[in-house]
DOVEX-283942 format. One record per residue (C-alpha): residue in three letters; x, y, z negated. Coordinates in Angstrom, 3 decimals, decimal comma. Each point is the difference from the previous one (the first is absolute). Example, Ala and Ser with C-alpha at 12.3 -4.5 7.8 and 13.67 -1.06 7.14 Angstrom:
2
@res:Ala&u:12,300&v:-4,500&w:-7,800
@res:Ser&u:1,370&v:3,440&w:0,660
***
This chain:
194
@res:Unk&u:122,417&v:86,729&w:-138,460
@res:Unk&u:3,438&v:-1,818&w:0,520
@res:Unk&u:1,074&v:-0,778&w:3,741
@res:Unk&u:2,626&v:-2,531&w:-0,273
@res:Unk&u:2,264&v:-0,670&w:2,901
@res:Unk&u:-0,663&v:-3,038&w:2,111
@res:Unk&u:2,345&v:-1,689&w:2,136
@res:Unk&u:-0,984&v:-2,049&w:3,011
@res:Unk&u:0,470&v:-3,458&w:0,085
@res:Unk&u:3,129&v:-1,435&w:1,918
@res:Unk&u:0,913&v:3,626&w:1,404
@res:Unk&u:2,254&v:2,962&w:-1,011
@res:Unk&u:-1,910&v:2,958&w:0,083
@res:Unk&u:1,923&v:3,814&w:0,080
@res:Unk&u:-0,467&v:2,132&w:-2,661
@res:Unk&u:-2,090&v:3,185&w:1,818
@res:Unk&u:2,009&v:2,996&w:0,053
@res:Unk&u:-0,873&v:3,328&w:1,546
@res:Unk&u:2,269&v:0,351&w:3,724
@res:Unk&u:1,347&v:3,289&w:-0,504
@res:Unk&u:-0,381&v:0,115&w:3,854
@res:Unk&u:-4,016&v:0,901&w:-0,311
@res:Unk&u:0,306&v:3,079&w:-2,857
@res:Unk&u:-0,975&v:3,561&w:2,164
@res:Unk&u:3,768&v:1,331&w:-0,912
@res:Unk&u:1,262&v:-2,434&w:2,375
@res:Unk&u:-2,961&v:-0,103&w:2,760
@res:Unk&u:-0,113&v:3,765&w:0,380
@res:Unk&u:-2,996&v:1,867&w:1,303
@res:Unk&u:-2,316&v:-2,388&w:1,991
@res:Unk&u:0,497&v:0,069&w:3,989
@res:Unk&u:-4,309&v:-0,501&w:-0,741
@res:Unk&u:-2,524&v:1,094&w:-2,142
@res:Unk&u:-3,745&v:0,531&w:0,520
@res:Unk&u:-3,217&v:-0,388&w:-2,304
@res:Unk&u:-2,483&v:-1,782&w:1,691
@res:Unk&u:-3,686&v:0,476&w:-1,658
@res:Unk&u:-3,029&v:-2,178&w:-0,208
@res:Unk&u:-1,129&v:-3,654&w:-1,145
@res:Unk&u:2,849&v:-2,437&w:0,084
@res:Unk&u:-1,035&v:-2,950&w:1,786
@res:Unk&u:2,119&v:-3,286&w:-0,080
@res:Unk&u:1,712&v:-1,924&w:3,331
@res:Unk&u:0,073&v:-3,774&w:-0,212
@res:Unk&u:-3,355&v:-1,851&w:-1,972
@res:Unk&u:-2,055&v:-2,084&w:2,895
@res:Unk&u:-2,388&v:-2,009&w:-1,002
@res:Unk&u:-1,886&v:-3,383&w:1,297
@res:Unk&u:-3,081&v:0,920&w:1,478
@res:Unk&u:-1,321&v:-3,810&w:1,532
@res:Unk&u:0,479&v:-1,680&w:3,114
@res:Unk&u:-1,554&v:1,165&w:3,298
@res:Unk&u:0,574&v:-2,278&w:3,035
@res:Unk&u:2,334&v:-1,902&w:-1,619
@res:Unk&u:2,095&v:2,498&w:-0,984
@res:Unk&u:1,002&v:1,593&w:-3,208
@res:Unk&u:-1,573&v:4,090&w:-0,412
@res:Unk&u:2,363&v:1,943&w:-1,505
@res:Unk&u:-0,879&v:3,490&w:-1,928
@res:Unk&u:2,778&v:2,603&w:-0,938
@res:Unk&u:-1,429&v:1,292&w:-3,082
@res:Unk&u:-0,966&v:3,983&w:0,021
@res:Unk&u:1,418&v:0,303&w:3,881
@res:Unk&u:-2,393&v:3,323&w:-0,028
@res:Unk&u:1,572&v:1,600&w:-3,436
@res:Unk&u:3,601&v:-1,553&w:0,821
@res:Unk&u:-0,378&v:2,105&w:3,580
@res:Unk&u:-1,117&v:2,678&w:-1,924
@res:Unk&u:3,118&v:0,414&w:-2,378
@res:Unk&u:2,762&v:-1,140&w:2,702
@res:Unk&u:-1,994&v:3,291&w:2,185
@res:Unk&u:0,445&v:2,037&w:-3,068
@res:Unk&u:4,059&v:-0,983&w:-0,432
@res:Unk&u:0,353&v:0,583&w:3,897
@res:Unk&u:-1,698&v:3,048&w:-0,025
@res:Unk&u:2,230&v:1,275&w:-3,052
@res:Unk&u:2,914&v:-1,045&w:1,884
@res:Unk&u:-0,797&v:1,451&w:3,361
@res:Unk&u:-0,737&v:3,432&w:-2,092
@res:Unk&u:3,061&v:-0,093&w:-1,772
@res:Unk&u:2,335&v:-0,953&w:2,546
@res:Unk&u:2,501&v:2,541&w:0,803
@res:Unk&u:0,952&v:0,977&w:3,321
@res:Unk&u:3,169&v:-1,776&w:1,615
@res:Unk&u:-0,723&v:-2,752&w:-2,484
@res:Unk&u:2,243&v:-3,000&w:0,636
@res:Unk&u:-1,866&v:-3,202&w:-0,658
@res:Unk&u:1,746&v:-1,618&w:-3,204
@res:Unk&u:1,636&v:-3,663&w:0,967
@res:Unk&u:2,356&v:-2,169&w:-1,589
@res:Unk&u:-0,541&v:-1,217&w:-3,911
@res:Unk&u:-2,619&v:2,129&w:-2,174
@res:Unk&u:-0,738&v:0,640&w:-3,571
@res:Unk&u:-3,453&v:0,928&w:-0,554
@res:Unk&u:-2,183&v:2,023&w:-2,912
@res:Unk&u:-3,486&v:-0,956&w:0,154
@res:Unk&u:-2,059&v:1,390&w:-2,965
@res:Unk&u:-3,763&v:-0,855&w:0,604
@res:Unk&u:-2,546&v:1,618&w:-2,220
@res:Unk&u:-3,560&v:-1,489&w:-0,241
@res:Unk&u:-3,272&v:1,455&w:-1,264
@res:Unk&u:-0,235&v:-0,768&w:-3,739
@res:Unk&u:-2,615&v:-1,856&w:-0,932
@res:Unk&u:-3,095&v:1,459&w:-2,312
@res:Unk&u:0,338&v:-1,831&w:-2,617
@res:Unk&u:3,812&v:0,314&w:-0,849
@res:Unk&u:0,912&v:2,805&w:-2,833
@res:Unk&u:1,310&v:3,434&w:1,146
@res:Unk&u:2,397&v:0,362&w:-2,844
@res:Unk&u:1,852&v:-3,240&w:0,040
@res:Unk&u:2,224&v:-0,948&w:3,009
@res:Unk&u:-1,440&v:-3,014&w:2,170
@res:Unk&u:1,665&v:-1,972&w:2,860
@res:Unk&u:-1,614&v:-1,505&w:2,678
@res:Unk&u:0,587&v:-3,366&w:-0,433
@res:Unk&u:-2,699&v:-1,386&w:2,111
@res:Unk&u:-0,923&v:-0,179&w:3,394
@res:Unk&u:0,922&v:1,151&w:2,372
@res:Unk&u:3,456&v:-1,942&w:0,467
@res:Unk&u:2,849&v:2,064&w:0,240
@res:Unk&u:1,881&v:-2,056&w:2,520
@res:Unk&u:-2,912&v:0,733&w:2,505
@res:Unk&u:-0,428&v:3,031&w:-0,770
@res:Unk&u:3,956&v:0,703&w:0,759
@res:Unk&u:-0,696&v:-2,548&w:3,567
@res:Unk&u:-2,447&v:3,111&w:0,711
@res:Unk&u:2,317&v:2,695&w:-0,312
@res:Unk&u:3,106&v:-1,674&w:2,090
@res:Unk&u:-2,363&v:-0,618&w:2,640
@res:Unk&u:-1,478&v:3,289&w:0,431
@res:Unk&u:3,197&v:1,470&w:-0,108
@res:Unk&u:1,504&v:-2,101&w:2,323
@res:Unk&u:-2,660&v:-1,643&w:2,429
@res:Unk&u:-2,527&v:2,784&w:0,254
@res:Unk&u:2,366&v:2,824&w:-0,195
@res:Unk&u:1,673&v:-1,814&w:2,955
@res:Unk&u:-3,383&v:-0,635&w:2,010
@res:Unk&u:-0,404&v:4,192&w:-0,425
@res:Unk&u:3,199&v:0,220&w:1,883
@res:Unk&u:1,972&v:1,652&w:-3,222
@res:Unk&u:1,053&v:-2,844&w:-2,087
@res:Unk&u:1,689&v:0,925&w:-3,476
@res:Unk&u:1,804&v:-3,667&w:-0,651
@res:Unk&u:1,139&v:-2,326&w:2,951
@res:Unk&u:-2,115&v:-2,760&w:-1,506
@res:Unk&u:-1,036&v:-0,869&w:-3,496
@res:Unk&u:2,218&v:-2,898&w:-0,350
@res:Unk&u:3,229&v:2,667&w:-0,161
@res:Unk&u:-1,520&v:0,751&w:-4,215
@res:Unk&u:2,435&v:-2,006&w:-1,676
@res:Unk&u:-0,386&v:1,487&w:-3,470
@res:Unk&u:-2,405&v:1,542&w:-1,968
@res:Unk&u:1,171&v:3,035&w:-2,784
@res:Unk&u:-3,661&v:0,090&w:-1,359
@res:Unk&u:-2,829&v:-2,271&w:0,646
@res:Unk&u:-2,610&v:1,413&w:-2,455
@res:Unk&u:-4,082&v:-0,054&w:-0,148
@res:Unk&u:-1,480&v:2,885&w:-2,544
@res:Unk&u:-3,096&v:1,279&w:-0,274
@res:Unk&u:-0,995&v:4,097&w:0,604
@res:Unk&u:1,172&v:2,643&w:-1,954
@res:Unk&u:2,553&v:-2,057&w:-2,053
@res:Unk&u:2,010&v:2,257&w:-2,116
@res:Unk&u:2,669&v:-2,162&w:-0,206
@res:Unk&u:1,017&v:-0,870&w:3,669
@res:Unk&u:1,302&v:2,912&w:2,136
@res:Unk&u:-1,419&v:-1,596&w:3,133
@res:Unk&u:-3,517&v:-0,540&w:-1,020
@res:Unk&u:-2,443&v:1,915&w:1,567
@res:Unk&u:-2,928&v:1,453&w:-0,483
@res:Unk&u:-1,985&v:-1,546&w:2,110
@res:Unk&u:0,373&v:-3,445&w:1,480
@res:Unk&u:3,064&v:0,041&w:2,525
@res:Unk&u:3,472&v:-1,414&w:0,121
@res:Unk&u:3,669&v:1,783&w:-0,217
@res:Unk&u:2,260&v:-1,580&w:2,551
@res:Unk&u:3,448&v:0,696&w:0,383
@res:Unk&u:2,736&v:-1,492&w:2,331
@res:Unk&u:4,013&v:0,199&w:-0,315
@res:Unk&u:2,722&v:-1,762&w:2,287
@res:Unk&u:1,301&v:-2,533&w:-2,091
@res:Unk&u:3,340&v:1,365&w:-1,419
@res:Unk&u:2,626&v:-0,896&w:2,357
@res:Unk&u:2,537&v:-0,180&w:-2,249
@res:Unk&u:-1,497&v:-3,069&w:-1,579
@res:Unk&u:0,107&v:-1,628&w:3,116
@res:Unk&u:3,547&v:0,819&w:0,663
@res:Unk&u:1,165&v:-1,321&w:-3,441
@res:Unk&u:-1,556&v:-3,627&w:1,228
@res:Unk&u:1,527&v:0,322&w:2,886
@res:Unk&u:3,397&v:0,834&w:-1,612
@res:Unk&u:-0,397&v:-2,755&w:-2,559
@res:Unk&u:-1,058&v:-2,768&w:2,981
@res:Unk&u:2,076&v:1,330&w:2,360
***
């Protein structure tokens, strides 16, 4: 199959490039890193459920699995947190590596993605907030807020026991891993506006 390049209409668009800020040689070790086990659940589907009294009933989809998983990343936080830890503010880059159960019917010698459901922008909405928002309600947050990810270095779904990915597990789970955004990209705009 031949992919040709397609340009949108009445806009420039960049050529992508890899920022040499995100590569590990220039991050470092991560101020963060946990493994958080059990079902991902995803943060953000609600659904139209009818009217009642005139107004609109409004269902967040899996609110019992999605508390569930955002539990399991607190929990893995919490246990992981070492002591002194100084809560990580300011602009973030972010790993988030989720592994799902693979399905029955997909071949165990041939590599699979999981290129269904569940959404991988929800499932990454899950993750910020329990590290952020529910680490914060347990009185030992890890990141000021969620909004301070700017960037993610890896935003990957695989399914268990992939022998190609280093992160996936063996069991359903996510790797998360958190780094200050390197400062001395944010100097270099400042030099160059400044």
């Amino acid at each position: 199959m031949t992919v040709t390049a397609v340009r949108a209409i009445g806009a420039r668009v960049p050529v992508a490039v890899d920022p040499e800020h995100l590569r590990v040689e220039v991050l470092g070790v991560p101020a963060f890193a946990i493994v958080a086990y059990g079902d991902p659940a995803i943060q953000g589907s609600i659904s139209f459920k009818g009217m009642r009294k005139g107004k609109p009933i409004m269902v967040a989809s899996g609110a019992v699995n999605l508390a569930k998983w955002r539990g399991q990343i607190t929990a893995a936080a919490l246990t992981a947190m070492p002591w002194g830890f100084e809560v990580l503010d300011g602009p973030l880059v972010m790993d988030l590596v989720v592994t799902l159960p693979r399905p029955v019917a997909a071949p165990k010698t041939l590599r699979r993605l999981p290129a269904t459901k569940p959404d991988l922008d929800k499932l990454a909405r899950a993750a910020g907030d329990a590290l952020g928002t529910d680490t914060k309600a347990a009185n030992r947050p890890v990141i000021t807020e969620d909004s301070r990810i700017v960037a993610f270095r890896r935003l990957e779904k695989v399914y268990e026991g992939d022998p190609y990915d280093p992160d996936a597990l063996r069991r359903p789970g996510a790797v998360i891993r958190l780094w200050p955004y390197p400062p001395g990209y944010l100097d270099k705009m400042k030099a160059r506006n400044g």
